[in-house]
SEZA-324569 format. One record per residue (C-alpha): x, y, z; residue in three letters. Coordinates in steps of 0.001 Angstrom, whole numbers, padded with zeros to 6 digits, always signed. Example, Ala and Ser with C-alpha at 12.3 -4.5 7.8 and 13.67 -1.06 7.14 Angstrom:
% residues 2
+012300-004500+007800ALA/+013670-001060+007140SER/
% end
This chain:
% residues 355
+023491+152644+042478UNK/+019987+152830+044621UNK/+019560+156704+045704UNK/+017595+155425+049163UNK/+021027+153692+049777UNK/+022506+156666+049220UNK/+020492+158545+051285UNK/+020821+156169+053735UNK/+024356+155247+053881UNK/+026597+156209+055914UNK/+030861+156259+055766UNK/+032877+153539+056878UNK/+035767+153866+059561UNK/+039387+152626+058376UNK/+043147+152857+060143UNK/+045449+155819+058751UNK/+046663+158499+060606UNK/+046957+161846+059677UNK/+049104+163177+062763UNK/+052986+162470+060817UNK/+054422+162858+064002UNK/+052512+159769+065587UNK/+054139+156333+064288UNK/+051143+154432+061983UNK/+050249+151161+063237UNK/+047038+151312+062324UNK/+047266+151375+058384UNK/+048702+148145+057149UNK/+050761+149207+054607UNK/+054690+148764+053861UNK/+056357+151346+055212UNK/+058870+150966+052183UNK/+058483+151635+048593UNK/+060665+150059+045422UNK/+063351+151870+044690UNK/+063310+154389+041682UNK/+059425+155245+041890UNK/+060308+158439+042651UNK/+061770+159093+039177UNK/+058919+157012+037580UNK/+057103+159192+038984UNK/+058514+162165+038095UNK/+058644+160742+034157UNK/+054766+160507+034521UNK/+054419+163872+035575UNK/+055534+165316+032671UNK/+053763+162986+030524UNK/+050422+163805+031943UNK/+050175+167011+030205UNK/+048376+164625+027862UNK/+045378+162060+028775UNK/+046703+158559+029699UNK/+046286+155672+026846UNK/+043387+154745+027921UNK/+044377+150827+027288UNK/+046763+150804+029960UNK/+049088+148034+027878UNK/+052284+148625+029955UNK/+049873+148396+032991UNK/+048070+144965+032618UNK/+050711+143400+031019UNK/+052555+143925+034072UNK/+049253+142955+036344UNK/+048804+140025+034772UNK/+052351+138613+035179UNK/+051945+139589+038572UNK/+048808+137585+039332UNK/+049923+134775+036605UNK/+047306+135381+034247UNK/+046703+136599+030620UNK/+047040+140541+030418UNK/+043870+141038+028793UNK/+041696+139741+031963UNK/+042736+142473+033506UNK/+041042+145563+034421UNK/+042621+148818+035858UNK/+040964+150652+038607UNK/+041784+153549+041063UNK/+042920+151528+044214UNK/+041386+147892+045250UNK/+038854+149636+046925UNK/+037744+150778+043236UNK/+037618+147421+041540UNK/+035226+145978+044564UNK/+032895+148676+043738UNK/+032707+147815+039895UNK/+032385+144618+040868UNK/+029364+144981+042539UNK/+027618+147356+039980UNK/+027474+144889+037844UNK/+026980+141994+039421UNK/+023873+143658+041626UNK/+020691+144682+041303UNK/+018239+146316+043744UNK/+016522+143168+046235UNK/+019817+140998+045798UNK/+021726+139516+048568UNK/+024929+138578+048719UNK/+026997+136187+051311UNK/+028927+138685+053313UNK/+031763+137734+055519UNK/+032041+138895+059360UNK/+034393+140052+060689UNK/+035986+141138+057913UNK/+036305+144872+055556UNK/+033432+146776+056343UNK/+033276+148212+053110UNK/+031726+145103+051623UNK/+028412+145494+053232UNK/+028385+149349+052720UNK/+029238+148819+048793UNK/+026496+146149+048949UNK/+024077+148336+049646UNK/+024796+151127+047587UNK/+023497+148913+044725UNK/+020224+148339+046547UNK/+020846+144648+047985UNK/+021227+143273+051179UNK/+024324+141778+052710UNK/+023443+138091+054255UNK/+026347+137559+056946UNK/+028592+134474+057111UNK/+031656+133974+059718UNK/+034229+134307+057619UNK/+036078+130983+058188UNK/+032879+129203+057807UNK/+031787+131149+054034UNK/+033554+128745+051944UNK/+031510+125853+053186UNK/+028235+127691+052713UNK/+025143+125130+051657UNK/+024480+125672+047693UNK/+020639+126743+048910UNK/+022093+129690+050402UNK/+024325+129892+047092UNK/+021327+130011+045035UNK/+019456+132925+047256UNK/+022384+135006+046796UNK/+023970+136942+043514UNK/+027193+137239+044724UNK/+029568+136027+047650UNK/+032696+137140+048855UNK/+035498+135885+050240UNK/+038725+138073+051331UNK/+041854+136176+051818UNK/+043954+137263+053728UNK/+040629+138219+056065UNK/+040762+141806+057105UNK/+040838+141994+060487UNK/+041747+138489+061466UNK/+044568+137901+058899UNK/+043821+134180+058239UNK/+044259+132821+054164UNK/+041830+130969+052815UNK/+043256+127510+051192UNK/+043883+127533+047894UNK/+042110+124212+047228UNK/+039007+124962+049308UNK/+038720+128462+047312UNK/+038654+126243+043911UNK/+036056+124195+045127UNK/+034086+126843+046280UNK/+034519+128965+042980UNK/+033341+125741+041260UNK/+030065+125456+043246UNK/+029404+129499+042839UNK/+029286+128726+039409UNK/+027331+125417+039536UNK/+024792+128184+041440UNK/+024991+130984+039490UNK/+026553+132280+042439UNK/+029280+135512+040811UNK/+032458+135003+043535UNK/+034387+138176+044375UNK/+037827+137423+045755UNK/+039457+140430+047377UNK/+043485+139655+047413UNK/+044465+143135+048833UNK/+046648+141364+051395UNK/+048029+138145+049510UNK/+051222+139719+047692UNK/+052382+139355+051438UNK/+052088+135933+051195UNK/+053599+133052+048286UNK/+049907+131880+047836UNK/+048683+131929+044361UNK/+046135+133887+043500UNK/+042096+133474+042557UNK/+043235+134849+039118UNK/+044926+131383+037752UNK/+041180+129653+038142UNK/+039895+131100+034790UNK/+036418+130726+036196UNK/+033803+132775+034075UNK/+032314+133034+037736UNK/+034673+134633+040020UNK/+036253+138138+040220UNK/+039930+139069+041484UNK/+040212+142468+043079UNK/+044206+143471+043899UNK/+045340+146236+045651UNK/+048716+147636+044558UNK/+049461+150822+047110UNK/+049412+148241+050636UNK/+052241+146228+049524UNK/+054364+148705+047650UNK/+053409+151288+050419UNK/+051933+153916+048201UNK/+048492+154045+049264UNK/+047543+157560+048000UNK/+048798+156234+044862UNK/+045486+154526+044129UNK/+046275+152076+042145UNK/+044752+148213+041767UNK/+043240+146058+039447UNK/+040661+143440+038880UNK/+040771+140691+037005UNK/+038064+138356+035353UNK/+036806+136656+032007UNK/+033905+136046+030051UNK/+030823+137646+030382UNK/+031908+139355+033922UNK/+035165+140712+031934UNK/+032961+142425+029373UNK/+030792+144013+032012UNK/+033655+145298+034025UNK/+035400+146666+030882UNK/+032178+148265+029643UNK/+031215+149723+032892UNK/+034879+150719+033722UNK/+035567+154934+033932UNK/+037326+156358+031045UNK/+040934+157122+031824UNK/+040397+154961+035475UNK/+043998+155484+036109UNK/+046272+158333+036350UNK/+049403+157907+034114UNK/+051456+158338+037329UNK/+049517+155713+039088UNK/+049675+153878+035847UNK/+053813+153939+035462UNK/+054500+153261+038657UNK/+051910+150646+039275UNK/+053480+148495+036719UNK/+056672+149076+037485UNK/+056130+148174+041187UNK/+054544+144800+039870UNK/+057598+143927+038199UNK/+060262+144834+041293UNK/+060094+140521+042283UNK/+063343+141272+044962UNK/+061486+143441+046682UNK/+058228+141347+047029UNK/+060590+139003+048390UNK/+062364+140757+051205UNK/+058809+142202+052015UNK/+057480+139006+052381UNK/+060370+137922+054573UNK/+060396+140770+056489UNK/+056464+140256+057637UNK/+056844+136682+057650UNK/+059636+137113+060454UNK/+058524+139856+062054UNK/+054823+139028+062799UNK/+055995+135839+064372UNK/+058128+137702+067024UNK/+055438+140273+067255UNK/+053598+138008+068058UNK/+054994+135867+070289UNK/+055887+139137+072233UNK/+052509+140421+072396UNK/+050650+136951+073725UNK/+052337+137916+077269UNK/+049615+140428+077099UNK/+047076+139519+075047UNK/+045173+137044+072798UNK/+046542+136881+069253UNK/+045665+135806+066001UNK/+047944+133577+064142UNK/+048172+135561+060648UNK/+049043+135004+057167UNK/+048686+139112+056879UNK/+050975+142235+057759UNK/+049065+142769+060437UNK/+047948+141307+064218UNK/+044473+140959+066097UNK/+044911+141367+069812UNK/+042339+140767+072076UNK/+042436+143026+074899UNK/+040747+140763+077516UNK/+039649+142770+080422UNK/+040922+145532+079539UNK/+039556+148610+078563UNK/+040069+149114+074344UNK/+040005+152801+074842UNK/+042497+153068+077524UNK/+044993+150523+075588UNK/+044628+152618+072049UNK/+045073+156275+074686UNK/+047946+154523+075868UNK/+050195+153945+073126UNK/+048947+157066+071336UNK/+050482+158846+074533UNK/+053777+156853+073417UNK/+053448+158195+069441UNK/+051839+155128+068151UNK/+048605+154903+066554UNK/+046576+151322+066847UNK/+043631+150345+065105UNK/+040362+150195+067084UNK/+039152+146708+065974UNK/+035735+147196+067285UNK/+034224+149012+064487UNK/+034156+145278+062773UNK/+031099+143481+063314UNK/+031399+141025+066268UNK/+034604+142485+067897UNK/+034161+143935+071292UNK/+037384+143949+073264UNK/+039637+144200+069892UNK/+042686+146009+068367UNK/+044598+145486+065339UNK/+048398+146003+064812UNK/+050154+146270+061774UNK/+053592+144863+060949UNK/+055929+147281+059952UNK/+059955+147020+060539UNK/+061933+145735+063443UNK/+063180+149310+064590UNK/+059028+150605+064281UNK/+057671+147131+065548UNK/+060144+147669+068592UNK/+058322+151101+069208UNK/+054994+149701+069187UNK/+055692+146898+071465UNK/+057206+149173+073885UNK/+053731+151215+073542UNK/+051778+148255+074457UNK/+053845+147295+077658UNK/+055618+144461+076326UNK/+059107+143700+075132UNK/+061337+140992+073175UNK/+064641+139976+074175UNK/+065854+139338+070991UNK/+068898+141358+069146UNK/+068304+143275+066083UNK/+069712+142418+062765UNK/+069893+143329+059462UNK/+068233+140649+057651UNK/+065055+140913+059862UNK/+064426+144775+058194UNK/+064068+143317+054197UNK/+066600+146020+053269UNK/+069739+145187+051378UNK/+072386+147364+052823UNK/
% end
């Protein structure tokens, strides 16, 4: 890590609200867990009187049935978050660049620096079709599907082909799937390329996100380096135990996807009488506000209990806020903050529940 980046640097704004009696909308996590973590958790508890195996076997195993890949690609790490960061150490070194995507996480061009390199910005709907001369200037490119803010998958064939020329390039490709259990689309992992890095995120879709728990996943020479260069004892055994058991609750990812799946649609179709939305693959919504003032809209349903994200701390977004998708009694609440309404009648399959 460069010390002038350090130096330099400065901290990176994300959703999550600390207020618990103001309704989160602007964290995009599940606002259910798996049943029976809480006694997982409890069992791991008591078992970390001692220091976790330090192999994680119970963890990857599970990981790498979740991401349809051989368990011993994976790596664990604290959170998603964590496994972006090891990524970068060691892919780069001080005067790299790497294709960043705009808008999109703003920790990307943060962590980028921290190593000493220099984040070259690409719209992100336009990085996968990036020339192989820019390719061959850069160490590293990235590509987060779902795209955080906008919510928009990449294609799974497109993200091949793009792999494929990273590699032809010498180009290392970091693909951050922190969003895509939401969604059936496969994941980077199956490609096998000895040129592209998976980072997951466990805690958004199992809502646990001060869990801290994700993975990467990658082979060859990159696997090595991440192994090598991972922190002893990277997970906690409680993040550990109920990490992989979350992975291996497949009703649940189900209903969760369902839920989103139907919800965002009516979300959104309520909240275009207002404003300019996103289509989404994502559990979450990008609004643009228009003409009207960001500041008053996010005041607004704050005064109502509901916290929005303020969208303009992503590169290029002016007049922007971002809504996650929660369930239909919540999602009713925040459309009632923003001045809109749908007709329709609640039900129980819409929540994702069994009852």
């Amino acid at each position: 890590m460069d010390p002038d980046a350090i130096r330099t640097g400065e901290r990176v704004p994300h959703g999550g609200e600390t207020d618990r009696d103001i309704l989160d909308f602007s964290a995009n996590t599940n606002p259910y867990s798996p049943d029976g973590v809480e006694a997982v958790y409890a069992d791991a508890l008591e078992d970390s009187r001692r220091y976790p195996d330090d192999d994680y076997p119970e963890f990857r195993a599970a990981a790498g049935e979740f991401v349809d890949c051989a368990s011993d690609r994976v790596i664990p790490t604290p959170g998603g978050l964590a496994a972006i960061r090891l990524a970068l150490e060691v892919t780069l070194e001080p005067g790299d660049e790497a294709l960043v995507p705009f808008p999109s996480f703003g920790e990307y061009a943060r962590e980028v620096r921290l190593q000493g390199a220099s984040p070259r910005f690409v719209p992100h709907d336009e990085i996968l079709a990036a020339n192989d001369d820019a390719l061959e200037d850069c160490a590293l490119a990235i590509v987060c599907t779902p795209n955080n803010p906008t919510g928009d998958a990449a294609d799974p064939n497109a993200l091949a082909e793009f792999a494929t020329r990273c590699g032809a390039a010498g180009t290392t490709l970091l693909v951050d799937e922190a969003f895509l259990g939401f969604t059936d689309l496969p994941s980077a992992a199956r490609l096998e390329s000895a040129d592209v890095i998976v980072a997951r995120s466990l805690t958004k879709l199992f809502g646990l996100p001060g869990l801290r728990a994700g993975f990467a996943v990658a082979t060859g020479e990159r696997h090595e380096a991440l192994e090598t260069a991972r922190r002893a004892w990277s997970l906690g055994t409680p993040a550990a135990r109920v990490g992989a058991s979350c992975l291996r609750q497949d009703a649940f990812v189900r209903e969760t996807r369902q839920r989103v799946a139907s919800e965002r649609e009516r979300m959104r179709a309520a909240l275009t009488s207002r404003f300019d939305v996103r289509p989404s693959d994502a559990p979450y919504l990008l609004c643009d506000v228009g003409g009207r003032d960001v500041d008053s809209v996010i005041a607004a349903a704050r005064a109502d209990g509901v916290a929005i994200r303020d969208a303009r701390t992503f590169r290029d977004l002016d007049s922007h806020v971002r809504v996650a998708v929660k369930d239909r009694e919540a999602n009713d609440r925040l459309l009632a903050a923003l001045g809109v309404a749908d007709g329709s009648e609640s039900d129980d399959s819409s929540t994702g529940r069994e009852h």
